[in-house]
N, C-alpha and C positions, 0 to 999 in steps of 0.2 A: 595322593597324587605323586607320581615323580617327577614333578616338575614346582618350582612352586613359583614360574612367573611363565610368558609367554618370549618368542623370538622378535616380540614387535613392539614391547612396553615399556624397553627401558630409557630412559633418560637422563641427563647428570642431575637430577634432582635423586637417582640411584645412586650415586658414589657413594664407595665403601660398602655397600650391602653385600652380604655374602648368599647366591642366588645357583640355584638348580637350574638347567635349561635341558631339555629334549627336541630332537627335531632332526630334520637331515641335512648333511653336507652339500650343500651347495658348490664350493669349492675350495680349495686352497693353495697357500703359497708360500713355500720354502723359502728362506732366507737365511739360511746357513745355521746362526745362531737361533733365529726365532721363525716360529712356524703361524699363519694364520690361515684362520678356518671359520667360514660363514656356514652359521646353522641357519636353518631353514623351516619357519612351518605356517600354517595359514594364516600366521598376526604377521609376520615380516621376519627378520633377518638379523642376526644382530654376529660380529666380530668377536672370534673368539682369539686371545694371542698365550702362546705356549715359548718358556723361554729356556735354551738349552740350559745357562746357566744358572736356574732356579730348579731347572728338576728337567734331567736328561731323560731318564724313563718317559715322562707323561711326553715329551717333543718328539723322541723317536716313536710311541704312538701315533702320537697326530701325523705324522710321516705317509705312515702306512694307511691312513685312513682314503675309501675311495669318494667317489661322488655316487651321492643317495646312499651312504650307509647312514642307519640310524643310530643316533650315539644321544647318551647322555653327561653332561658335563655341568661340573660344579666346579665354581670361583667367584674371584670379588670383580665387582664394577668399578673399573678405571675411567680415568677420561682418554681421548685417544689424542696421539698428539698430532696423527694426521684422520683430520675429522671429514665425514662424508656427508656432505649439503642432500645428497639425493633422497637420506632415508630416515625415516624418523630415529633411530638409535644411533645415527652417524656420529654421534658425539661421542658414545663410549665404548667401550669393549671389555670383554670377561678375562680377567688376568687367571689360567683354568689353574684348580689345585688337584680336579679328578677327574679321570676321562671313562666312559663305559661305554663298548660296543653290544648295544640290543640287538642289531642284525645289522651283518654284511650286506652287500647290494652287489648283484650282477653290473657293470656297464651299460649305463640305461640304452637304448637304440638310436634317441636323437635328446639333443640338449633341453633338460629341464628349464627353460629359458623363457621370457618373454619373447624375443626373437629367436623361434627356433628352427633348428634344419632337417627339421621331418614332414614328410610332407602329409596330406592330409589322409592319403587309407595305413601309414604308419603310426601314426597316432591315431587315429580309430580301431588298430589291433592291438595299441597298446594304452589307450582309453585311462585306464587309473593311472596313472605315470602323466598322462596328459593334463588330467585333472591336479596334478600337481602347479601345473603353470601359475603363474599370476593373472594372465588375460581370462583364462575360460575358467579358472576359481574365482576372478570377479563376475563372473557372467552370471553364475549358482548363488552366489551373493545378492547381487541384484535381480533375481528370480525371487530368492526368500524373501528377501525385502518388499517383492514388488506383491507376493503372494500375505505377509503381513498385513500391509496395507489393503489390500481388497477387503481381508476378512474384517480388519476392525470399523470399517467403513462402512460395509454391510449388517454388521452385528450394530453399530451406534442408529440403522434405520431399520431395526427390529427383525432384520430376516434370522431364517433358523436353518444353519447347517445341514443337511439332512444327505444320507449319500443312497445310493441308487443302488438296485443290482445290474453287475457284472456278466451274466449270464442270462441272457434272455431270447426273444424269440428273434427270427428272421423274418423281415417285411420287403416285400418288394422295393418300394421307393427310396431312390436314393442314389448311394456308391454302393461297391459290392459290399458284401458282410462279409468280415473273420467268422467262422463256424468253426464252434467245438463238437466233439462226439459225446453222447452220453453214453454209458457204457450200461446204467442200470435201467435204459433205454433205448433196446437195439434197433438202428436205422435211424433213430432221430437225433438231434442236433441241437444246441444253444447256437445262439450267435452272440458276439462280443456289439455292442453297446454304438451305433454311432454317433450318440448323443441321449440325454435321458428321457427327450421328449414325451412320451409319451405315460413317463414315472413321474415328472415333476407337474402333468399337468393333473393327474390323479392325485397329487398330492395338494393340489388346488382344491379338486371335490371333497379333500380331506378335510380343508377346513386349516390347512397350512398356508396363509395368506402372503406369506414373504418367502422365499426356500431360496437359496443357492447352494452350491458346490462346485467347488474345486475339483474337477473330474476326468479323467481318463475317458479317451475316446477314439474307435476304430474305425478307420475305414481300408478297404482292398483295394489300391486305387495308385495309377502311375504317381511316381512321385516326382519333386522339384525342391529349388530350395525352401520354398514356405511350406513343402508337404512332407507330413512322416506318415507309416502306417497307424501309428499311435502316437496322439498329441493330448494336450489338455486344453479345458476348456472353464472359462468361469460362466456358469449355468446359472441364469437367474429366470425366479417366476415372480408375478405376483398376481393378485386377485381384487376384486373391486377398483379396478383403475382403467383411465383409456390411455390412448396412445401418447398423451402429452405428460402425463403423467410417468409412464418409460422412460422417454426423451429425457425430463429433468431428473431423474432419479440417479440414468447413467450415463448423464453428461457429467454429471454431481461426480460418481467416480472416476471419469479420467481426468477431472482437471485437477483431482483429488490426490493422486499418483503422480501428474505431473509436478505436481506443487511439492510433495513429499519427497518424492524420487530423487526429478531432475533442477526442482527447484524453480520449476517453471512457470508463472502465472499465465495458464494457457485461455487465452479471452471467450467469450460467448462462441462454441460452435455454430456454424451458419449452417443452411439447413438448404439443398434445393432438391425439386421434385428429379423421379427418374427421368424421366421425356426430358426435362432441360439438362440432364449430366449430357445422355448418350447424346442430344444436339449440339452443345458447347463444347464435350471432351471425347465421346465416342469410346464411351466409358461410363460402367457402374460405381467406379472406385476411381474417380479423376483425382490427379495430383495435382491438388491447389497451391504450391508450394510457389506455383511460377504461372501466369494468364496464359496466352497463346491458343486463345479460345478458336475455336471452328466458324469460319464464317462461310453460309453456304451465297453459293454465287451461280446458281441456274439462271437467273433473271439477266445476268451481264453475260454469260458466256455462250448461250444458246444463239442457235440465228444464224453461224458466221461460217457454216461451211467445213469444222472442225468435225470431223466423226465422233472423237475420244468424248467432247464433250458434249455434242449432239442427240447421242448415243443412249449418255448415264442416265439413268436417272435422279444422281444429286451430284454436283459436284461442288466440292468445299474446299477452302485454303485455311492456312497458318501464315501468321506475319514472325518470322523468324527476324528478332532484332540483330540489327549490329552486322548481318551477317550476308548482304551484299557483296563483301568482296569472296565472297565463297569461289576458289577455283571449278575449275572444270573437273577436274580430280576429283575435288571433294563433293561437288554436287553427284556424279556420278558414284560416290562412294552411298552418298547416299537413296540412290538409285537403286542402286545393288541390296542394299538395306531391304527394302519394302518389298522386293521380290522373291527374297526369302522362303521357299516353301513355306515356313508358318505364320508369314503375314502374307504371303501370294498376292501382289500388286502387281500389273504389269507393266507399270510405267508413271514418270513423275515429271509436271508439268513446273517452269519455276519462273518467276520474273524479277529482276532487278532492280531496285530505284536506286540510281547509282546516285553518288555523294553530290555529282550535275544537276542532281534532279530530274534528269532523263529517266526511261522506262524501258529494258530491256529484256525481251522473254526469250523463250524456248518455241514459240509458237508466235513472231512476228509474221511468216507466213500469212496466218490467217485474223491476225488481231494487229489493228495499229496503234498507234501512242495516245489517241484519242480513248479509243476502248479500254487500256490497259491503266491510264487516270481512273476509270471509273472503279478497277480491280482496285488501286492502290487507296482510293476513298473508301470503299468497302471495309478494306484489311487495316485502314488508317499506319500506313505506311508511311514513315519517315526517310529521307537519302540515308544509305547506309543501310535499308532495309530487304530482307528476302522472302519475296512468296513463292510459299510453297505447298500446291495446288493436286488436288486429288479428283478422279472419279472414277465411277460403278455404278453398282448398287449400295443403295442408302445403308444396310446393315455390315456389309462387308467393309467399303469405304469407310465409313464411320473407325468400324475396327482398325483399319489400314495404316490411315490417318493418326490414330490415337498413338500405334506405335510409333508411329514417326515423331508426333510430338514429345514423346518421351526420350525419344533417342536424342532431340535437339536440344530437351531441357539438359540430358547428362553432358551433351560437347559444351552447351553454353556455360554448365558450371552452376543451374537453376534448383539444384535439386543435392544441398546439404544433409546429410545426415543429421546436421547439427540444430536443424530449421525445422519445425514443428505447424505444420497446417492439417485441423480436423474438420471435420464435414459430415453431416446429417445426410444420406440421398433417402428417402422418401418416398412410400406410393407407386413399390412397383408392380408390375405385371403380374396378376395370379399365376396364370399359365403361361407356358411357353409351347410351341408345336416341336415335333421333336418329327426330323423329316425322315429317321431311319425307321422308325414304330409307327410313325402316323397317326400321332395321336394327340393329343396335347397330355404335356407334367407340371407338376408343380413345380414355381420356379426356384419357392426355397421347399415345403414339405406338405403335406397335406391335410391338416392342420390349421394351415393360417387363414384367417378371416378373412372374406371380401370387403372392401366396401361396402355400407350397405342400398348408397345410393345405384351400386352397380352391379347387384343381383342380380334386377331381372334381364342382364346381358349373357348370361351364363348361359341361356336357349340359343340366344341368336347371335354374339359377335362375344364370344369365352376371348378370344385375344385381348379384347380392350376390357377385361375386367380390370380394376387395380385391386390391391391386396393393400390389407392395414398391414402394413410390412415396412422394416428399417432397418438401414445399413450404419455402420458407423465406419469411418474412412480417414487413416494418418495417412498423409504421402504418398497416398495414390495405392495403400497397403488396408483392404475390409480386414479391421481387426474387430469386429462384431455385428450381430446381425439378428432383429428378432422380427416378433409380429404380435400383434393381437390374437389369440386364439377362437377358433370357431367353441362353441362352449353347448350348442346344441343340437340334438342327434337328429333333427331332421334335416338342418343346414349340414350339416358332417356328411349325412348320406347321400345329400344332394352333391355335395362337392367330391366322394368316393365317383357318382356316376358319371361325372364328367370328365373322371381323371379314367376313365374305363373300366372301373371296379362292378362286375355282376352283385348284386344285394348280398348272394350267397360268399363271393370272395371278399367282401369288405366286411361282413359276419365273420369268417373265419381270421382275418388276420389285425381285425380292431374292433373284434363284437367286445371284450376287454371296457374299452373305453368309451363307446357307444352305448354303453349298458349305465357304466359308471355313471353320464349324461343324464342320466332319467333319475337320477337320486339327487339331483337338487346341485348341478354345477354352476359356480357364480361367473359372471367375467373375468379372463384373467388373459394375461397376455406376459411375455418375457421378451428375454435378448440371452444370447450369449459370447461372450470374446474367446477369440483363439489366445488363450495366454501366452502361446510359446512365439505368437506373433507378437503381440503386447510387447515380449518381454527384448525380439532381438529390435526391435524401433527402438525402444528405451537405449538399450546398447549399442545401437549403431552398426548392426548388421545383417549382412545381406542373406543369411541362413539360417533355419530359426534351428539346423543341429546344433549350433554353438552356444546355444542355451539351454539344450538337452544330456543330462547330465551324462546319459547312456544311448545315446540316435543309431539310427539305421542309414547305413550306407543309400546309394540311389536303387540300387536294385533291392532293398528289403531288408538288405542283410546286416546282424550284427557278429562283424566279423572280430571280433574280439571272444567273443562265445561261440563263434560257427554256428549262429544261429539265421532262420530255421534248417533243420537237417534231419535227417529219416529217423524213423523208431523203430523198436525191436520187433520182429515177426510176431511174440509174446504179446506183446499191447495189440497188435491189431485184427489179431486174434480176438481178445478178450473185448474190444470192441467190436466187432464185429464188421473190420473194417479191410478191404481186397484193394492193393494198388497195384493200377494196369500197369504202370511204367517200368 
């Protein structure tokens, strides 16, 4: 080793040792006679001081040294006489006797710094410089750690690592697929993985009763901040178990990680069906962090002459605490909010219970103080409080609504990073109708069990089938999601035809797995988490690229490698591959 300690381990329980260090310059500081110099590397930082009058050669080095070269130095551990509370070494410093330049450094482009002055597509071009930080080198940290703890978790309740391939076929259902070219297969195509689904449930017929993985996963698909082209995922199956047996298995791991992690004793997850999230929050993934439940109010608002609400067919409020004295400004700020092209509301209805006790709406016109008691017994309004009232249509509104209450939870100040609410949602919809194809899809994959009290609805009312299906839910953020799997090829086939599959196309693109069925498959069911979601909750942020060691810009790209970008005439050639463009 050329080093024989690290930049983050020394203490005055060192004085007097005479110690090697490696790392980069962080910075330094002239002072005529004496020169100091913070070396730098992923343990911490430690004070190096060079003294003209002890050895002019090594100080006129240290002089010349820039920021990010990497240097190696040897000397003894002093104590420092001005000590630094901030850092664990603050107490001492290396008195240097030999200094060595391993490599110079360019001028980094913005400051290696925890607070730094580059903005975000400049450190994403300059990506490994970035990763020198201390914030987004703890983020890798707490990614390994958090990836630690999964596996010995999983390995203490018998599952068996097993990884998948990379390279497989292309299935309609779903997001787009990545597609590779095979070259020793002209015309045809691998596609890249959107999940292993259909490997780890073969690995159930196997006879492999526990499987996870830690795995890479593609989708071609707009992105956002909780979306990359390629994320990870912890993949779990097992076999001989029902759905409660899931639930506690991997409830068991996150209160598991919490505990390890963040130190958290995270209490019994609570558990509500779907039907009650989208009625209470208008939402699959409600943020229970803060109430501000949905109270639908057709029965009080109907009758009075009002079109907007005569009109809806649901309309619903929010009891916005504390927040009666809302100006005219800011009600209309948030007006402006919900009209939003991508929540497209057209208007927001509000009323007052001013700190009088009085009741003042938006819609006095047509409602008096009488009517507007029975809104505020509804919403159980306090003086001091604000409703605020929606309508449409139930599926839209609902959605509408939900945004809004999310936007009140962030002004209210409801909704901490630091505050930890999980939730179970349950039992939802096999199918959904999809109104561009006209068809009905599945809502997570095609794959997941029915009910089985609710089969024989798949002929006549497929909307209201439920699905042995489960979501898991931090802060209003699905960081997992599985189901019970169908396990037999005549229920498989049956569910292929409803999703629109001719016998012949559900043969070709899952005869695979439908074959495998007939050789003795047990019950199994899984879950899997978005780890790179897991991991930025854990850390406290709003983009899961900052836990990605290498991410992709919003448009796809990693512009640190100019990636993706054209290939030689020669390859595509050799592929057998013509591009119009």
């Amino acid at each position: 080793m050329l080093r024989t300690t690290t930049c983050g381990a020394l203490t005055i329980k060192n004085l007097g040792e005479n110690v090697v260090l490696c790392g980069w310059v962080q910075k330094s500081r002239d002072l005529g006679g004496m020169t100091f110099i913070d070396i730098r590397d992923r343990y911490g930082i430690t004070q190096l001081v060079f003294n003209m009058d002890d050895n002019r050669e090594l100080c006129e080095a240290a002089r010349n040294l820039g920021r990010e070269f990497v240097i190696k130095a040897s000397g003894t551990v002093v104590e420092r006489s001005n000590k630094n509370a901030k850092i664990p070494t603050g107490d001492v410093e290396i008195k240097i006797t030999a200094l060595e330049i391993l490599n110079a450094a360019k001028l980094p482009p913005f400051m290696i710094d925890d607070e730094t002055d580059g903005g975000d597509d400049l450190r994403m071009k300059y990506r490994y410089l970035d990763l020198r930080r201390n914030p987004v080198r703890n983020n890798m940290v707490l990614r390994h750690k958090m990836a630690q703890a999964v596996r010995r978790y999983l390995d203490g309740l018998d599952f068996i690592e097993v990884e998948t391939p990379v390279l497989i076929k292309s299935t309609p259902e779903g997001a787009r697929d990545f597609v590779v070219p095979s070259r020793m297969n002209p015309g045809e195509f691998y596609a890249l993985p959107q999940s292993p689904q259909t490997f780890k449930q073969l690995l159930m017929v196997s006879g492999f009763d526990r499987y996870f993985q830690i795995v890479k996963c593609f989708r071609d698909e707009d992105l956002r901040a909780d979306r990359q082209p390629e994320f990870t995922q912890i993949d779990c199956e097992m076999s001989f178990i029902e759905q409660e047996d899931i639930l506690n298995t991997f409830e068991g791991l996150i209160r598991t990680l919490f505990k390890e992690i963040k130190g958290i004793d995270l209490p019994e997850v609570p558990r509500m069906q779907y039907a009650d999230a989208m009625r209470l929050y208008g939402s699959d993934k409600p943020d229970t962090r803060f109430e501000m439940q949905f109270v639908e109010l057709n029965d009080l608002v109907k009758g009075y002459n009002f079109p907007v609400f005569d009109q809806a067919e649901l309309v619903i409020g929010i009891n916005a605490k504390g927040c009666a004295a809302y100006t005219r400004k800011q009600v209309d700020e948030l007006t402006d909010f919900i009209k939003r092209p991508q929540i497209g509301a057209t208007g927001l209805i509000y009323c007052r219970h001013n700190e009088d006790g009085s009741l003042k709406s938006s819609v006095d016109k047509f409602y008096n103080e009488d009517i507007l008691k029975t809104w505020s017994s509804a919403l159980q309004t306090e003086p001091g409080d604000l409703m605020l009232i929606m309508a449409g249509t139930t599926d839209k509104v609902r959605k509408q609504l939900s945004e809004l209450r999310l936007e009140m939870g962030n002004r209210l100040g409801l909704r901490d990073k630091n505050t930890f609410s999980a939730l179970w949602v349950l039992d939802f919809p096999l199918l959904e109708w999809d109104e561009e194809t006209e068809r009905y899809h599945a809502m997570h994959h095609p794959f997941t069990s029915p009910k089985p009290e609710d089969i024989a609805l798949l002929d006549t009312k497929p909307g209201e089938v439920r699905a042995n299906a489960y979501d898991m839910v931090v802060n209003g953020t699905e960081i997992g999601g599985g189901s019970i799997r169908i396990h037999d090829r005549a229920l498989q086939a049956l569910m292929f035809k409803h999703l629109g599959f001719s016998a012949e196309e559900a043969q070709k693109q899952f005869g695979f797995l439908m074959d495998a069925f007939e050789y003795g498959a047990p019950p199994h069911g899984g879950i899997a988490f978005g780890f790179d979601r897991l991991c930025s909750i854990f850390a406290g942020l709003d983009s899961i690229r900052d836990v990605i060691a290498f991410p992709k810009n919003n448009s796809g790209r990693d512009v640190m490698i100019d990636s993706p970008s054209t290939i030689d005439e020669k390859q595509l050639t050799e592929l057998k591959i013509k591009s119009t463009l």
